[in-house]
C-alpha positions as CSV (number, residue, x, y, z in Angstrom):
1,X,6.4,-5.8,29.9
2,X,8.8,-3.7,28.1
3,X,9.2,0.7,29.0
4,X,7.2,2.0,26.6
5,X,8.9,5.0,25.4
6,X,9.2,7.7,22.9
7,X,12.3,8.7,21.1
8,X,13.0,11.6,19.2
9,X,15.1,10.6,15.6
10,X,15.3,14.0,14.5
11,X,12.7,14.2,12.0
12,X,9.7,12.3,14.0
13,X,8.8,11.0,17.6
14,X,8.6,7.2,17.2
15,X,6.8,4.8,20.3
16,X,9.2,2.2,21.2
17,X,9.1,-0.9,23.6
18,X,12.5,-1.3,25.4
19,X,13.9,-3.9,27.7
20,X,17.8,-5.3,28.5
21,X,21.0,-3.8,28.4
22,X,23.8,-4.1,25.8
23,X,24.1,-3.9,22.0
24,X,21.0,-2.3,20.4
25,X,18.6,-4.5,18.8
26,X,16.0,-2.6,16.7
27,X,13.4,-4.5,15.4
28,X,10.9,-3.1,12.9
29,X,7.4,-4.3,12.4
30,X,5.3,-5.0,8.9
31,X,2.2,-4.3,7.5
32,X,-0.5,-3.7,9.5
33,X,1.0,-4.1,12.3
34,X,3.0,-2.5,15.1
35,X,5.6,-3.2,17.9
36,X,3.8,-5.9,19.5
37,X,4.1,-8.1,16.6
38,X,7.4,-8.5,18.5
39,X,6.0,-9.1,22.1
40,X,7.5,-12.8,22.2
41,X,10.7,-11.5,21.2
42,X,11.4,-8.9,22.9
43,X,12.1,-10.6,26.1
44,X,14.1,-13.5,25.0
45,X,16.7,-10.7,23.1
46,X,16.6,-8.8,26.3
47,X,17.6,-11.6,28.1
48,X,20.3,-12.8,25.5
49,X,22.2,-9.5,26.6
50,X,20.9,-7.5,24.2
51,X,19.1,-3.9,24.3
52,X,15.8,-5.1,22.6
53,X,13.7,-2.3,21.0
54,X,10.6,-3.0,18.8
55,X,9.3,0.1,17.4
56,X,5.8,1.6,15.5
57,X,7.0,2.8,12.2
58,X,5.9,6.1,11.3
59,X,2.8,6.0,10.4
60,X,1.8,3.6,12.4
61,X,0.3,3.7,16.7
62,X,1.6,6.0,19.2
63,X,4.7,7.2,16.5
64,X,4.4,10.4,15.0
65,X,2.1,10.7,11.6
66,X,3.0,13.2,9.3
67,X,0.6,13.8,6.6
68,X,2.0,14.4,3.4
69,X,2.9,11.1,1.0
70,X,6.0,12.1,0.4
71,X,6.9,11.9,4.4
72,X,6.8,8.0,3.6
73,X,9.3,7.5,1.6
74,X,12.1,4.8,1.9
75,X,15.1,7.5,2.7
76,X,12.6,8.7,5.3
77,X,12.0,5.6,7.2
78,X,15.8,4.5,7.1
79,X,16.4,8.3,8.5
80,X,14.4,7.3,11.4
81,X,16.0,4.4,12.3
82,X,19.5,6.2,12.3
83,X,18.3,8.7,14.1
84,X,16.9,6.2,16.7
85,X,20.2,4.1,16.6
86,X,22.3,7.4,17.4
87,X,19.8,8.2,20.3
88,X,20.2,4.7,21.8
89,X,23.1,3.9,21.1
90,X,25.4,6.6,20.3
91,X,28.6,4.8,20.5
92,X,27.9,1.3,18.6
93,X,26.2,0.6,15.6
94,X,23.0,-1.7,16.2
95,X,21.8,-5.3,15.3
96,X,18.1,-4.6,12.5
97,X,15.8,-7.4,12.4
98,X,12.4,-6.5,10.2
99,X,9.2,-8.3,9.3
100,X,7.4,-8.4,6.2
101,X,7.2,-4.2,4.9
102,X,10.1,-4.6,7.8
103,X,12.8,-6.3,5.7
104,X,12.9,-3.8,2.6
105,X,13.4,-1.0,6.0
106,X,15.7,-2.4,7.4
107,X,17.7,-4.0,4.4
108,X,18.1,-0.4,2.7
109,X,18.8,0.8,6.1
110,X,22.1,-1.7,6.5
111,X,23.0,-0.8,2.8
112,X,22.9,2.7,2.9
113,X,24.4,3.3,6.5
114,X,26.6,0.7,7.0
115,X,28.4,2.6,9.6
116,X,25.3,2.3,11.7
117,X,24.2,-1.1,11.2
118,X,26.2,-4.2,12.1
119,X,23.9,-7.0,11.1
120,X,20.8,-7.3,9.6
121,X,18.1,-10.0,9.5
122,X,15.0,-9.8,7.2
123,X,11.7,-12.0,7.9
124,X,9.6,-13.1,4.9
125,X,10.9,-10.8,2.7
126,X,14.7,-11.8,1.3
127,X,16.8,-9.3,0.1
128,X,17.0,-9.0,-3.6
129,X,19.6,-6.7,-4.7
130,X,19.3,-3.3,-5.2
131,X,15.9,-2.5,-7.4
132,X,16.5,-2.4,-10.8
133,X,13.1,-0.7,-12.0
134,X,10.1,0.4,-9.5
135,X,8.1,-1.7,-7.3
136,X,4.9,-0.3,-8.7
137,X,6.1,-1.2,-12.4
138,X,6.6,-4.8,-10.7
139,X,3.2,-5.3,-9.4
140,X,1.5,-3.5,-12.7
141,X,3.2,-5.9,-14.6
142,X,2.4,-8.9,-12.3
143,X,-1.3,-8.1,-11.3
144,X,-2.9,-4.7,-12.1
145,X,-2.4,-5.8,-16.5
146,X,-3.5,-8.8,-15.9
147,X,-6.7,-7.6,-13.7
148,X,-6.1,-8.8,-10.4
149,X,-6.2,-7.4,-7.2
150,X,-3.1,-6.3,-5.5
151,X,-3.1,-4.5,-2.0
152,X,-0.2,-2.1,-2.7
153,X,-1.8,-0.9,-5.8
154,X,-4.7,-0.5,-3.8
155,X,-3.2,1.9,-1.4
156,X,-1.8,4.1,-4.5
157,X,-4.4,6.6,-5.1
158,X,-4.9,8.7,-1.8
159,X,-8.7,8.7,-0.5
160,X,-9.6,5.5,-1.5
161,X,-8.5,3.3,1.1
162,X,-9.0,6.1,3.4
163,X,-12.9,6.0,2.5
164,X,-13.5,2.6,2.8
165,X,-11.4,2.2,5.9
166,X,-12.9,4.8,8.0
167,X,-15.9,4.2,7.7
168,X,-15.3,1.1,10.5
169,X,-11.5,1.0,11.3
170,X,-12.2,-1.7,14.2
171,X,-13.6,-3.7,11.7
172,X,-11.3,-2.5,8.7
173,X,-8.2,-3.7,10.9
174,X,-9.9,-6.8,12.2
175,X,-11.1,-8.5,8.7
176,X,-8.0,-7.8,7.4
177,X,-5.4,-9.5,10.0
178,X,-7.9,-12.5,10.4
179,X,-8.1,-12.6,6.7
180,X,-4.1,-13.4,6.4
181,X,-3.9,-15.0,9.6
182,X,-3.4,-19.3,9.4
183,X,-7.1,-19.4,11.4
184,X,-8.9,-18.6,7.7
185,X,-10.5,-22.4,7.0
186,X,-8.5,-23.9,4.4
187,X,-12.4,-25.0,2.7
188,X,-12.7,-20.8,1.8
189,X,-9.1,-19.7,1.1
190,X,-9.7,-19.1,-2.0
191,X,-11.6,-15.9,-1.1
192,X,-8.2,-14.4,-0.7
193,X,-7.2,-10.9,-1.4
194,X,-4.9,-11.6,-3.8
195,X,-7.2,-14.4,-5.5
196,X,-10.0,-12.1,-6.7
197,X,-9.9,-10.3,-9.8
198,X,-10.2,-6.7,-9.3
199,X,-10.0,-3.2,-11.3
200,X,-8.4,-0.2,-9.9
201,X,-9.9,1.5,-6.5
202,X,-11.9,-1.4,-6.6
203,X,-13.1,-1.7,-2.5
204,X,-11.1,-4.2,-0.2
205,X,-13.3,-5.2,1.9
206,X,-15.1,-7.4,-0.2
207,X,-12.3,-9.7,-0.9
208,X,-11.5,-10.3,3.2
209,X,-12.9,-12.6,5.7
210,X,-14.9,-12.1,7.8
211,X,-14.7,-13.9,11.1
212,X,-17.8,-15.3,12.7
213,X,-16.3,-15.1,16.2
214,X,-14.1,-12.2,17.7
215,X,-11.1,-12.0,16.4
216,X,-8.0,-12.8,18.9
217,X,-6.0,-10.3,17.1
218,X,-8.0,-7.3,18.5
């Protein structure tokens, strides 16, 4: 198992599994997830000769959780992970590698510090160029105008994924990672998320699947 420990960037406190010795690897997890999406990798990279160090985003686990919406933006997030790169690794700049939310991180983290960041790898999400317009004008144009559901939009509006979420939060977090996970039958994956037409603040957990067993996520 990796030493759990946690690192001050300057602005926040964030939990982070380290193992190995050498060049700083920072890996950066999605959404919802948190450093043990990397647990298989951690090791491997460790071994490779690398300093391997999978962190919780802010926000997210045993990292620091400031409340204010503002405290999430993009220059934020990319401040923490130069802070963290100059706390590990003060001397050299490190290796990124994100996941999914991960890649827009740590690709605006690379473009923006350069001097920080040798290389940077993005999972599922490619890197597109610097945005052009919004994100939210993206998806509004994409989904919300055309009345379907789209999780980001969602999450807009503070206190309305808070309500439905807290209400259950085992049960919050479990429908939805077994609802995107490849164990969903094919016969009923068209009760996806994104497949359902929807109206704003419209609940989510409607739209998930629920698993008949225990999930093996949680």
């Amino acid at each position: 198992m990796p030493e759990m420990r946690t690192i001050d960037t300057g602005q926040v406190s964030l939990r982070c599994a380290i193992a190995g010795e050498g060049p700083l690897v920072l890996m950066v997890h999605g959404f919802p997830e948190s450093w043990y999406s990397w647990r298989h990798q951690i090791e491997p990279i460790a071994r490779a000769g690398f300093t391997a160090c999978a962190i919780d985003v802010r926000g997210y686990g045993g990292s620091d959780k400031p409340y204010p919406v503002e405290a999430y933006a993009m220059e934020r997030i990319v401040g923490d992970l130069v802070g963290l790169r100059q706390a590990l690794s003060p001397k050299a700049p490190a290796v990124l590698i994100g996941h999914d939310w991960g890649a827009p991180i740590v690709w605006n983290s690379a473009l923006t510090h350069p001097a920080d960041f040798r290389a940077v790898a993005g999972l599922s999400v490619p890197f597109a160029g610097v945005p052009q317009r919004p994100f939210t004008e993206v998806f509004h144009e994409h989904f919300t105008s055309q009345g379907r559901f789209f999780y980001q939009e969602y999450f807009q509006k503070p206190g309305i994924a808070e309500a439905e979420a807290e209400k259950d939060p085992r049960d919050f977090i479990q429908r939805m990672m077994y609802s995107i996970s490849g164990d969903v039958p094919p016969a009923i994956t068209g009760t996806s998320p994104m497949a359902r037409p929807s109206l704003r603040g419209c609940p989510i957990l409607p739209r998930l699947v629920a698993e008949r067993r225990r999930s093996r996520f949680l």
